[in-house]
C-alpha positions, 0 to 999 in steps of 0.5 A, a space after each residue: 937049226 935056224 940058229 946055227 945057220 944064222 951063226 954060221 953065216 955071221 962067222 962066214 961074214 965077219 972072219 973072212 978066209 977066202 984068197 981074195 986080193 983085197 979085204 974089200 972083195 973079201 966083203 963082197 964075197 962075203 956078202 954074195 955068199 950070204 946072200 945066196 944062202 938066205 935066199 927066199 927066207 924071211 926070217 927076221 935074223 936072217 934079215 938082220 945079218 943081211 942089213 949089217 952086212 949091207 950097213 957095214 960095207 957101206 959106212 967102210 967103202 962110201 966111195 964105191 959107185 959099183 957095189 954101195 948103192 947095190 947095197 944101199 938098194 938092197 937093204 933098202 928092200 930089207 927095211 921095207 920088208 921089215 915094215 921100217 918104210 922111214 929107213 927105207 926112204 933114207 937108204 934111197 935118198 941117201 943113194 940118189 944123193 951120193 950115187 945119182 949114177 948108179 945102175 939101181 937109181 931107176 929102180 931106187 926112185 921107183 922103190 922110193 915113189 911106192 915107199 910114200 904113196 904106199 906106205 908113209 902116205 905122201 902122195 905128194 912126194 910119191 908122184 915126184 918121184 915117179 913123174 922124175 923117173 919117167 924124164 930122167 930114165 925114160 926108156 928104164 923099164 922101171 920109168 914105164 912100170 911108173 908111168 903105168 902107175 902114174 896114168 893121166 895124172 901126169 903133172 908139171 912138177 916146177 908149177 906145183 912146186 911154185 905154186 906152193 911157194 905161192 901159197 906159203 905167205 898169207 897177205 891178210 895176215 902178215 905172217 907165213 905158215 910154217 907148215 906149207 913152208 917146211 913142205 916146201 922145202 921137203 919138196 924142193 930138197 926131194 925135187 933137187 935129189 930126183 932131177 939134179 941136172 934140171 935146169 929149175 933145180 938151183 932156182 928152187 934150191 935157192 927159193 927153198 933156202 929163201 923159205 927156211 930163214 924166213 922161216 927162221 929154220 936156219 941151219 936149214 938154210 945154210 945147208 941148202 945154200 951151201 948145197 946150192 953153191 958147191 953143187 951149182 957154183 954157175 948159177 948166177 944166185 951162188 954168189 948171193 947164196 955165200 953171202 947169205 950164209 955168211 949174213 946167217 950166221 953173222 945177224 941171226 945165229 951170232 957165229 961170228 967167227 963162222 961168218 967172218 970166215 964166209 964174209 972174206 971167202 965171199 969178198 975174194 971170190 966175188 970182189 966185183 960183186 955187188 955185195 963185195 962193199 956190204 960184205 966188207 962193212 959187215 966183216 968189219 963190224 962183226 959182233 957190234 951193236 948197231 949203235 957201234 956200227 953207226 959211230 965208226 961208219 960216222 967216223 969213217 966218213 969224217 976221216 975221207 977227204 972232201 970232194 973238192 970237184 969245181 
């Protein structure tokens, strides 16, 4: 009987014959109606149905700010319940990130907050989120269940964070600890999807991609410098961030093509910047030894004319 349900169900999902206007009511209807008739049970099919319902709706129609991130939102709930708490928590994140202004963000990030304090033991990561829905959805009934949850141990969370990056360098030893350096950037990377709109979120965004190319975690570090400027073009370190990009993938991963591209959308976007004329000599000598570099530089200031100044 269960089987027949089950079957039943998916046809009812994947042929769609209701009169809707649109294949993407059709999607809705069909996921109410799925919904409806598997409430309450916990069967492991029936979940499964329910989650590439969710999945498949989510992947055609990304855009949708009204019913996605309810989707997201739920098979989150399915996977958590299905004990897969990691899929849980990329579900979440990637509905802060893309639908930060969803109906559902407070609860997410109070689903999110019990995922790593209960489940994936990051207490670290839990509190952030709990203590951010408490400032960014204060009056949410979701931000006092987590303020009930947080009691006295309600933290600053900027000095937490800096306190960590603080700690990444060791004086005595000259060298960085890679560990704490990929915490940090797991929490600043966190702390930017919990609080987009806080004032300290470019800063730490750019600490952190400071962090991973000392780290020598690259594309970690385009990634949050490109984030940072699409993002936050305003902040006063976006301009530096693109040039940094363009410096990654110049000296330490050898894309030169890449890098030439970044040099010269860097130098028309900031030509008064001061790192317009670095950004020119380094576009100029893309992919030459530094040997190379020195004799054409020579060369170019034996070719200027004198400063004939009395």
């Amino acid at each position: 009987m269960k089987n027949a349900l089950i079957l039943l169900l998916a046809s009812i999902l994947f042929t769609g014959f209701w009169s809707c206007t649109s294949e993407q009511q059709k999607r809705q209807s069909a996921i109410a109606t799925l919904e409806a008739e598997a409430e309450g049970d916990t069967d492991a099919s029936t979940a499964k149905i329910l989650i590439e319902a969710y999945e498949d709706y989510t992947t055609a129609y990304p855009d949708d700010d009204t019913f996605t991130p309810r989707y997201l939102y739920r098979e989150a709930g399915l996977q958590y319940r299905q004990g897969d708490f990691s899929k849980a928590a990329e579900l979440l994140k990637g509905l802060l990130k893309n639908h930060g202004g969803s109906e559902v963000t407070p609860q997410a990030m109070l689903m999110l907050g019990d995922v790593y304090n209960a489940e994936l033991k990051q207490p670290k990561a839990g509190q952030m989120a709990l203590q951010a829905l408490t400032l960014r959805f204060p009056e949410s009934a979701s931000a006092k269940t987590a303020a009930g949850q947080l009691g006295d141990t309600m933290i600053a969370l900027e000095d937490e964070l800096e306190a960590l990056r603080m700690s990444i360098y060791d004086d005595s030893l000259a060298r960085i600890d890679f560990r704490k350096a990929d915490l940090y950037i797991q929490q600043s990377e966190l702390y930017s999807l919990l609080l987009p709109d806080a004032e300290s979120t470019p800063v730490i965004l750019f600490r952190a991609g400071e962090i991973a190319r000392s780290a020598r975690n690259y594309e970690k570090a385009l990634d949050l410098y490109d984030k940072l400027c699409k993002v936050y073009p305003e902040y006063e370190k976006a301009p530096q961030a693109l040039f940094m990009q363009a410096f990654i993938l110049d000296n330490d991963l050898k894309r030169f093509d890449e890098a030439g591209q970044l040099y010269q959308s860097f130098i028309d976007q900031y030509p008064d910047d001061d790192f317009a004329s670095s950004a020119q000599v380094l576009l100029e000598n893309l992919g030459k030894d530094e040997e190379e570099i020195i004799r054409n530089l020579n060369s170019k200031a034996a070719t200027q004319p004198a400063n004939t100044n009395q």
